[in-house]
N, C-alpha and C positions, 0 to 999 in steps of 0.2 A: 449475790446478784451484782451486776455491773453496774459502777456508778455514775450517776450520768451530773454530779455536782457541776463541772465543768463542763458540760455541754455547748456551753453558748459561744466560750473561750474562742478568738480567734484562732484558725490550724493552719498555716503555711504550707501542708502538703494535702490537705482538705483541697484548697485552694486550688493548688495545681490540679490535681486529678480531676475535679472539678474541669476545668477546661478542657482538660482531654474530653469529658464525657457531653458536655458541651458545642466542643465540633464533631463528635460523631452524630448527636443530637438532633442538632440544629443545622445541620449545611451535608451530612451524610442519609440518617436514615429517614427524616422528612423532606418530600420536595417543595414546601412552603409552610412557612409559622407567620403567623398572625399576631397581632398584639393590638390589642382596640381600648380608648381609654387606658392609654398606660398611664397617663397624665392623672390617675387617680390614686396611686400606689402612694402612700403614704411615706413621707421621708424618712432615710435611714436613724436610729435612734428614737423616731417614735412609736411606742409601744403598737405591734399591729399585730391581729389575728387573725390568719387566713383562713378561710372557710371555703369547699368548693363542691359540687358536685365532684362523683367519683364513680368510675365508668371502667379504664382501662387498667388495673393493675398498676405497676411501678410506674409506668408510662405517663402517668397523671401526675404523680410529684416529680417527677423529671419537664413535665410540661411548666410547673409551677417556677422550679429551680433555674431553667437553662433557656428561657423564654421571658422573663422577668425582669428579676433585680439585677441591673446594670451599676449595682453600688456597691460590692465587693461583699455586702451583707451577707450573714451564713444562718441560713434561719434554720430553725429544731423542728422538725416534722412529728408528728405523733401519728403511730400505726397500731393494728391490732395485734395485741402481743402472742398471738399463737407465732408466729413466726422466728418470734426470740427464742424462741424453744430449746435450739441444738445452742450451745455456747460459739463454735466458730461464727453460726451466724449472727449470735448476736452482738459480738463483738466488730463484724464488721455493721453491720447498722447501728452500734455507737459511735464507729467512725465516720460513718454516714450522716452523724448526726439525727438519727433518728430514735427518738424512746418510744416504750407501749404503753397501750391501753388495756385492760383486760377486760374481757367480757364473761359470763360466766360460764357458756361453754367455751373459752379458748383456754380452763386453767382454774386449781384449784380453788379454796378458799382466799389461801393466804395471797395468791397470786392477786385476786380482785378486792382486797383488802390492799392491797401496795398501791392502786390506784391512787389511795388519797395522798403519798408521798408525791408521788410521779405527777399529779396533778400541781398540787402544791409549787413542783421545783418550776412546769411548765407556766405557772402563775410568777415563780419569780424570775426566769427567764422574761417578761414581760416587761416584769419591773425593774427590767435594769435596761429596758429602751430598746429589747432584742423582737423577733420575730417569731410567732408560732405559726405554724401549718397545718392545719386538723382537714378532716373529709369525717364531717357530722354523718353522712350516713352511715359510717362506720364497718360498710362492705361497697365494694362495687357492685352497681349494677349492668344485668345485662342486656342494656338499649337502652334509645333515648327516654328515659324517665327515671324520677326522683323520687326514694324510699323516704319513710319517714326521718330526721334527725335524734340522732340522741343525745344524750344529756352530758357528754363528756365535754363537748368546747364550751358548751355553760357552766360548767362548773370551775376549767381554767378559768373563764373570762372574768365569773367573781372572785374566784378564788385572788384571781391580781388585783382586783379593786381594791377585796376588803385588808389585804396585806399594805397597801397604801392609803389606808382611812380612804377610800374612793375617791381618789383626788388625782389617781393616775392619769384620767382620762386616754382610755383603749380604747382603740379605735378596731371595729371588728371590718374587713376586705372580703366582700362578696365577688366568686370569680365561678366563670361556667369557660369549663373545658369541654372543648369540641373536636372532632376529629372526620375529615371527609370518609376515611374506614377504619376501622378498629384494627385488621390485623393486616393488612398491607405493608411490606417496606414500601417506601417510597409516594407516601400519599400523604395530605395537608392535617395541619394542627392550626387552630386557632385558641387563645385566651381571651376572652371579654373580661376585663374590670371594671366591676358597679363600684357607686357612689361609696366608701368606706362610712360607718357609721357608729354612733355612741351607742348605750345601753342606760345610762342614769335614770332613766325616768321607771326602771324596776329594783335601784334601789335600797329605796323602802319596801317592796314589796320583798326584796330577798331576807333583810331584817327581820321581818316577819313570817316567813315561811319558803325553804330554800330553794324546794319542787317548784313552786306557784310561780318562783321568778324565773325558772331555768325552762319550764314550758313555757313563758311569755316569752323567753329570749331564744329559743328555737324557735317557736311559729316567725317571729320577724326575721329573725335569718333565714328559716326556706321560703320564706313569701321573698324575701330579696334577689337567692338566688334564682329561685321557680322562675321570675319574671326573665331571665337571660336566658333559658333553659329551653330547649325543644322538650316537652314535657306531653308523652301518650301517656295521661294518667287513666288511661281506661284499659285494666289489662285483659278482657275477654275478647279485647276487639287489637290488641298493639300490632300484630303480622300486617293485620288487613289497612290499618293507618299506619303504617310505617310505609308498605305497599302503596298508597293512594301519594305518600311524597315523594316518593324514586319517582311514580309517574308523571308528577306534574311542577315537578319543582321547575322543570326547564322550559316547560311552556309558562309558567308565570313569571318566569325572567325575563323569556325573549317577548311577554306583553309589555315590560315594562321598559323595556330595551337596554337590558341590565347584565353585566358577564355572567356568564353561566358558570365557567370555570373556576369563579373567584367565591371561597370559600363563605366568608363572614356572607354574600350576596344567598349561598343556596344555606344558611342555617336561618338566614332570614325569612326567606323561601317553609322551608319546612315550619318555622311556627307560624308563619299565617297559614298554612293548610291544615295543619292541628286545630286552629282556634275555630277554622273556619267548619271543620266538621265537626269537631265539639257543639258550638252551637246549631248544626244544621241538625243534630243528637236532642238535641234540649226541644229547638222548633218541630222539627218535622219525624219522631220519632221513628215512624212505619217507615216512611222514606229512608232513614238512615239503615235500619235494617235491611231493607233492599239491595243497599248499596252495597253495605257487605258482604250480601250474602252474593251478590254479584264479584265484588275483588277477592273472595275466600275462593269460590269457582277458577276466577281468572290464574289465580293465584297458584292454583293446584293443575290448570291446565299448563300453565309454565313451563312447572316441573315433570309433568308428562313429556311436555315436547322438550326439553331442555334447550328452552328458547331464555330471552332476555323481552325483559317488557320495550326497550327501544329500538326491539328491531318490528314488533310486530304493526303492522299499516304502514309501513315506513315505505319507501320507492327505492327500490335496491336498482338503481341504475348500473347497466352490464360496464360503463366504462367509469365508473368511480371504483367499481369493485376491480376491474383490473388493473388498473393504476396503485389500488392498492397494495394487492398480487407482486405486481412487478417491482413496488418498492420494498417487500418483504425479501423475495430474490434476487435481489443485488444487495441485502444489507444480510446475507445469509452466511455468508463468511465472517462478518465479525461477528454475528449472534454464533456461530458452531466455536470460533475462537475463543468467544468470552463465556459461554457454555462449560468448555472444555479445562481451561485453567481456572473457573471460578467454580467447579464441580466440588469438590473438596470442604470448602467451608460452608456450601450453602448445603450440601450431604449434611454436615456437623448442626448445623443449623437448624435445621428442619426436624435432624432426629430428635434434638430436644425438644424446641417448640414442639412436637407431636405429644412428648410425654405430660405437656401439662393436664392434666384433666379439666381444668377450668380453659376453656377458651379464650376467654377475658384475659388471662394469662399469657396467650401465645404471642404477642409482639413483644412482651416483656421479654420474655423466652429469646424471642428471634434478636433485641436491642442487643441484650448482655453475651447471648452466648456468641451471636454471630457480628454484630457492629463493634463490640468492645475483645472479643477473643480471637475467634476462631479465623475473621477475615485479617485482621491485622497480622496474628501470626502464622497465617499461610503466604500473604503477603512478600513479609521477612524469609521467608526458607525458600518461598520461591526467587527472588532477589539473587537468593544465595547460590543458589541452583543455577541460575539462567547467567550468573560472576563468575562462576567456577568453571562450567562452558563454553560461555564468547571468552572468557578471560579480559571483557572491556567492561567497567563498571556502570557507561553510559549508557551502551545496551542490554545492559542486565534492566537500570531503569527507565529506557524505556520502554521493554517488556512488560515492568510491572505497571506503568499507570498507562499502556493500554487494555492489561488484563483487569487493572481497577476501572476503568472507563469504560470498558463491554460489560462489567457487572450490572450498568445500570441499563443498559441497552440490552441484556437477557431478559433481565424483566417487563423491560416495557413490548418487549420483541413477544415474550408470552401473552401480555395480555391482549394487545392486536392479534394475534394468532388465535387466540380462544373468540375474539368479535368475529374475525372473518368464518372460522369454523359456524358460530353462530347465524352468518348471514347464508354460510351453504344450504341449513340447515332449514332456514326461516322458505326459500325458494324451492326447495326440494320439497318442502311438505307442506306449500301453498293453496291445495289444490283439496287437500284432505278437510275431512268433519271437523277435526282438530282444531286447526290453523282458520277455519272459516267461522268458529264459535269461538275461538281467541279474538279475531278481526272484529268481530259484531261485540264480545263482552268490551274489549277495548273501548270502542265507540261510543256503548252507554255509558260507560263509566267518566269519560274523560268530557260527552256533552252535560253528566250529571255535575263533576267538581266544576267543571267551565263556569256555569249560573250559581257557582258557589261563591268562585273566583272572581271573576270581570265584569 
């Protein structure tokens, strides 16, 4: 087994790479990161254990890494050890800094018996003033809600205590990772960090029995994160309230006269419409079930019409839609330009992200293979290509960063292209049963959350 003794060790080429992955991160494949209460982050040297919901695959401990610690710190992440499986990779997520966890379908006996090693080293990793990074739920999930925690970052956290007669004082960092889309390039991440907090007051109770004190110290750490959390804990109904906050998240901004575009503003947005139908669930039961069974209907009328819920009752004015039109057709040469030279890596791209089976997987897929491989070294050959032809090195670059600068503008160029498609489609079939029971289920629904809302 690979040993992770020196994990914690300063690495100077850790460090570097690091930054590469860093500015691809943070100023390439997201168009906005967030950081709220940073000012809670516990200073370097003292003992801290992070803890986070876990949502997006690798994209979540890249959100933790490259959004964060501005203090050169190099924390030790702990993941599920099916992944260390093949040797190449686990040798690069030792470089990574990352060890496992094992669960006991990810691996033998002896495998989940090595836990109390691995636990143990991440216990002394603590105690010598370093950084741990766990995600208690111990899987992602897929959408906004929080699975139960298990019992592996309790076990680090005494494990460091009782190694220091409990006198280390660990400080445990409650943090909720958000994301305006899961699998988009080029869409917003935001970090909340809650209050960091002790654990002593379990223990005595860990003295006396190890479970007793590791479920008291889970329930307080997901009550801490829960509370930063967009949290649909009710999963027979998640489609229909995840549904009820795409609809209303932007009418409860612009009541409040609050950016709509401004991420931390619409997660805010979403847990008061969660809380709010929660309780409207508790109060008005029969009523709540209407509701749904009205946004389950809407819901599925949608995807009949292969409509968007903000185009429907909207006033599709004929000269805001041509203005549109017309700014798509004069900016059609550099979308067909940067189409055309960015074809190649985002081909590369795409086929792998396609192959993950887990969806939750595919912007990881899209980060590594395509932000960190495939576009850079298409990039470089293309350089090379466009130096070898002009024979002027100037024009070679700047060939390539306007072909790097249409890459962003294909994208955004598609998805304007798929709303206007949307808006043909919402006027073309205004007239039908369809489009006039979408219009009317709209209606009730949005005067039902209004008196929920305002």
């Amino acid at each position: 087994m690979i040993s992770f003794d020196d994990i914690d060790k300063y690495d100077r080429l850790y460090a570097f790479f690091m930054r590469y992955l860093c500015l691809a991160h943070n100023h390439i494949y997201y168009r906005n990161f967030y950081i709220l209460n940073q000012e809670n982050i516990p200073p370097k040297g003292q003992p801290t254990l992070v803890i986070a919901n876990h949502q997006n695959g690798l994209m979540d401990a890249l959100a933790i890494l490259h959004t964060m610690f501005k203090d050169e710190r190099q924390p030790v992440f702990i993941a599920r050890g099916d992944i260390f499986k093949k040797d190449g990779v686990a040798k690069i997520l030792r470089f990574l800094k990352i060890m496992p966890t094992f669960r006991t379908r990810d691996g033998n006996v002896d495998d989940v018996r090595s836990n109390i090693g691995l636990f143990n080293r991440a216990g002394a990793v603590l105690g010598n003033g370093g950084t741990v990074v766990i995600f208690p739920e111990a899987a992602h999930q897929h959408g906004h809600y929080m699975s139960t925690f298990k019992k592996g970052f309790a076990r680090i956290a005494f494990a460091a205590e009782e190694m220091k007669d409990y006198s280390l004082g660990l400080k445990i960092l409650p943090l909720n990772i958000h994301y305006s889309n899961y699998f988009n390039f080029h869409s917003d991440l935001m970090v909340t960090v809650g209050e960091p907090f002790t654990f002593e007051e379990f223990f005595d109770m860990y003295k006396e029995n190890h479970d007793t004190a590791y479920h008291a110290l889970m329930d307080k750490a997901r009550a801490r994160v829960k509370e930063m959390t967009p949290d649909i804990d009710i999963p027979e109904y998640y489609n229909e309230i995840e549904s009820l906050t795409q609809m209303m998240s932007e009418p409860l901004l612009r009541s409040k006269r609050l950016r709509v575009n401004y991420l931390p503003n619409q997660k805010d947005a979403a847990m008061t419409i969660i809380a709010n139908v929660k309780r409207y669930k508790e109060n008005q039961p029969d009523a709540f079930e209407n509701l749904m069974l009205k946004t389950r209907e809407y819901m599925s009328l949608l995807q009949k019409t292969n409509l968007n819920h903000w185009v429907v009752n909207r006033k599709l004015h004929i000269p805001a839609v041509s203005l549109r039109i017309f700014l798509m057709l004069i900016t059609l040469p550099l979308f067909l330009f940067g189409y055309i030279n960015n074809f190649v890596p985002r081909f590369i791209t795409k086929h792998f992200a396609n192959k993950a089976k887990d969806p939750m997987f595919h912007s990881s897929f899209q980060y590594v293979v395509g932000a960190l491989l495939a576009f850079p070294v298409w990039y470089l050959i293309l350089l090379a290509i466009v130096w070898i032809i002009s024979k002027h090195f100037w024009i070679a670059l700047l060939y390539l960063l306007v072909t790097f600068g249409t890459a962003f503008l294909v994208h955004h160029y598609k998805i304007h292209l798929k709303k206007l498609f949307c808006v043909f489609r919402a006027r073309r079939i205004r007239n039908s049963k369809e489009y006039k029971r979408l219009s009317e289920l709209n209606t009730e629904i949005t005067d039902t959350m209004s008196q929920l809302l305002f």
